[in-house]
N, C-alpha and C positions, 0 to 999 in steps of 0.2 A: 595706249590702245586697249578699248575691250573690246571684248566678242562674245558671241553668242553662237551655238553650232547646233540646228532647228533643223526636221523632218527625217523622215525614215519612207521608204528604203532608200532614196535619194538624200542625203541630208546637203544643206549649205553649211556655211560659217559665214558671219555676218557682223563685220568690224567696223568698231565706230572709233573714228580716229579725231585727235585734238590738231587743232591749224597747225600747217606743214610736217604733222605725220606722214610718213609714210609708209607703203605695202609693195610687195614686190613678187611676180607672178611668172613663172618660168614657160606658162601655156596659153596663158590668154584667156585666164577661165576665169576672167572678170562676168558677174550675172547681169548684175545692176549696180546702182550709185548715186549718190547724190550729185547733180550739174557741178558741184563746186570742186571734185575728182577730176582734179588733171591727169592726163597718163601721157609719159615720156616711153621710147621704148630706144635699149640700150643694148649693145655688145658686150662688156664689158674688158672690152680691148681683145687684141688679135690670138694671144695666145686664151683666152678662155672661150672665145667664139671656137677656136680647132679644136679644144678638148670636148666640148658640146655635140660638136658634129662628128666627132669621132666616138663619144657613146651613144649618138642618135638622138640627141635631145636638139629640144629646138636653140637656133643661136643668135639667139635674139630671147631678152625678158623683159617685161612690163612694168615701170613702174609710176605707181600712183602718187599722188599728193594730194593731201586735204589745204588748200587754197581759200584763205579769206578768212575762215574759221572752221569748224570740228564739219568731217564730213563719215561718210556712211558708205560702204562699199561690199560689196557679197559676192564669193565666190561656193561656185557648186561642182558638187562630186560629179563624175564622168562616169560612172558606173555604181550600182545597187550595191549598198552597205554603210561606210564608215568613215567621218573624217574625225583623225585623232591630234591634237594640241601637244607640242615637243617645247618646252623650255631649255632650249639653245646656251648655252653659257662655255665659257673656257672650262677646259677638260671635263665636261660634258656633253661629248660631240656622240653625234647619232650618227649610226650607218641603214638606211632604206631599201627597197627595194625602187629598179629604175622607173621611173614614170613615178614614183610614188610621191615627189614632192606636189605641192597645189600650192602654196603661198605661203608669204613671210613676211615678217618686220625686216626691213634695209637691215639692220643689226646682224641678218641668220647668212654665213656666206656655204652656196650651193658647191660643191666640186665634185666630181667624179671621182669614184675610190674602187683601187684593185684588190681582186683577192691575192691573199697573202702570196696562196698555193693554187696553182694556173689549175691544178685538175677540180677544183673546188668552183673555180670558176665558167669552166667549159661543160661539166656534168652534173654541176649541183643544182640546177633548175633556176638557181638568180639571176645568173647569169656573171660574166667573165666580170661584168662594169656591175656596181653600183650607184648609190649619189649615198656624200656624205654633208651632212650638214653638221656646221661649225661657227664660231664666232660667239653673238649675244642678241636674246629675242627669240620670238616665240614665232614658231613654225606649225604647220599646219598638214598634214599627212594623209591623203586617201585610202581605204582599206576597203578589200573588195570582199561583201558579206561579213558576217560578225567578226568580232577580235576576241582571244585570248590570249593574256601574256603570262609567264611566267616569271619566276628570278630564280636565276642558277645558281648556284652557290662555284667557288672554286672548284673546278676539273667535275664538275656535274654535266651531264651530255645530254642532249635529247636530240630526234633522229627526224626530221623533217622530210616529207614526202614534196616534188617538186610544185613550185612556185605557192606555197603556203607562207612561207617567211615573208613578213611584210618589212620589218626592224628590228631592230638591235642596238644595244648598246653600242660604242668602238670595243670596247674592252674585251666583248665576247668573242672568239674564234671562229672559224667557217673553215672544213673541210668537207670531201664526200666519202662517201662509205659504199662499194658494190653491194647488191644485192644480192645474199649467200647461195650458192644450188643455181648450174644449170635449167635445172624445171624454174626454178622462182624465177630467173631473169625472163624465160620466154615464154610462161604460161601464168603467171603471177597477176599481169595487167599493172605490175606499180614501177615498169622501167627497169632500168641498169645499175642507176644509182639512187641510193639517199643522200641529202644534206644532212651534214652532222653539226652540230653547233657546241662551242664547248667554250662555259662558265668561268670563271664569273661576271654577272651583268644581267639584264633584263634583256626578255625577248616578247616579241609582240607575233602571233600568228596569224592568220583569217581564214578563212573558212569556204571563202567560194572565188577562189583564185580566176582571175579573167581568161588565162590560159586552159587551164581545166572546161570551164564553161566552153567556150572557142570548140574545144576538141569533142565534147558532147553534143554540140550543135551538128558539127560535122558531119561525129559518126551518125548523128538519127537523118540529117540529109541525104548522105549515102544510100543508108535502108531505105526512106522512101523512093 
C-alpha cells in the first residue's frame, strides 16, 4: 500500500492499494474510490462489538478491498488540522486519543485501552478509555490543528493541559496532577487538573483540541 496525505486545513490521505489489499475504517470515512473498492462491513465478533459500545465507538468497521487489480481509495479528516501516519509493528504499539483513529491496513488491530490509574482517567481530559493500536501496518491518526511531538527521555514529565494529548507511545505513562492554590483551581480558567505524562517514549500534542473549540463556541453563544 501507498499513500499520499494532501490539503490543509482539512487534509485527506489517499491509498492506492495492489489487487486484494486491503484498508479498514472504524467510521465510515471512506471520501471516494475507485468502482473496483468493495466494502464488507464487519463486527468483529461479539465480544469486540461490547468493547466498542462500551467506549462509544462505532460497532461496526469497514472494510475495503481492491478487487480485480490495484485500486484507489481516500479517506478525510472530520475536523480542521492533521492526519498523521503510525507504523504499527509488534512492541510498537501506540496509545491515541478516543475517536482519533481514521483508518488502517487489516494488519493494525484497534482495542480499547484503560488507564493504568482510574483518576488519570476520569480527570486527565482523555479520558477514562482510549484506543490502542497494535499488531503490523500502517495506521492513519486525526489531529485536530497543528502537531507537536516530543521524546521524553526516562522519568522526563511534561504537564498537558486537557484534551491536547493526541498520542503516545505505550511505553510512556499518564497520570494527573491538581492544579496547586485554591485561587488557581477557581479563578485560573485552566480546571482542576493537569495530565502529566511520564517518559520514556514519544508524544505527539495538538493545538486546537475539538473540545476546547466546542467550549469557545459556547461561551461566545452564550454572550450573544
Amino acid at each position: 500500500m501507498k499513500y499520499e496525505i494532501k490539503g490543509t486545513p482539512l487534509p485527506v490521505v489517499i491509498c492506492y492499494l495492489d489487487q486484494n489489499e486491503q484498508m479498514i475504517t472504524e467510521k465510515g470515512a471512506m471520501s471516494w474510490m475507485s468502482p473496483n473498492m468493495q466494502m464488507e462491513t464487519k463486527s468483529g465478533g461479539i465480544g469486540k462489538a461490547f468493547s466498542k459500545a462500551f467506549s462509544g465507538e462505532a460497532m461496526f468497521s469497514n472494510v475495503y478491498t481492491a478487487m480485480g487489480g490495484p485500486g484507489m481509495i481516500a479517506f478525510a479528516s472530520s475536523f480542521p488540522g492533521n492526519i498523521l501516519p503510525f507504523q504499527i509493528a509488534p512492541g510498537c504499539d501506540m496509545i491515541v486519543q478516543k475517536s482519533g483513529f481514521l483508518a488502517s491496513e487489516t494488519g493494525v488491530n484497534l482495542s480499547i485501552y484503560f488507564q493504568r490509574k482510574v483518576g488519570a482517567g476520569f480527570f486527565g481530559g482523555e479520558g477514562f478509555i482510549m484506543q490502542k493500536l497494535s499488531g503490523q501496518g500502517i495506521a492513519f491518526v486525526e489531529v485536530d490543528g497543528s502537531v507537536v511531538d516530543y521524546t521524553l527521555a526516562a522519568g522526563q514529565q511534561m504537564v498537558i493541559d486537557t484534551g491536547y494529548l493526541v498520542a503516545m507511545d505505550a511505553s510512556v505513562a499518564m497520570d494527573i496532577r491538581q492544579v496547586p492554590g485554591l485561587k488557581n483551581k477557581l479563578l485560573g480558567g485552566e480546571g482542576l487538573f493537569n495530565t502529566v505524562v511520564t517518559g520514556p517514549g514519544r508524544i505527539w500534542l495538538q493545538t486546537m483540541p475539538i473540545n476546547v473549540v466546542s467550549a469557545a463556541v459556547n461561551g461566545f453563544s452564550t454572550a450573544r
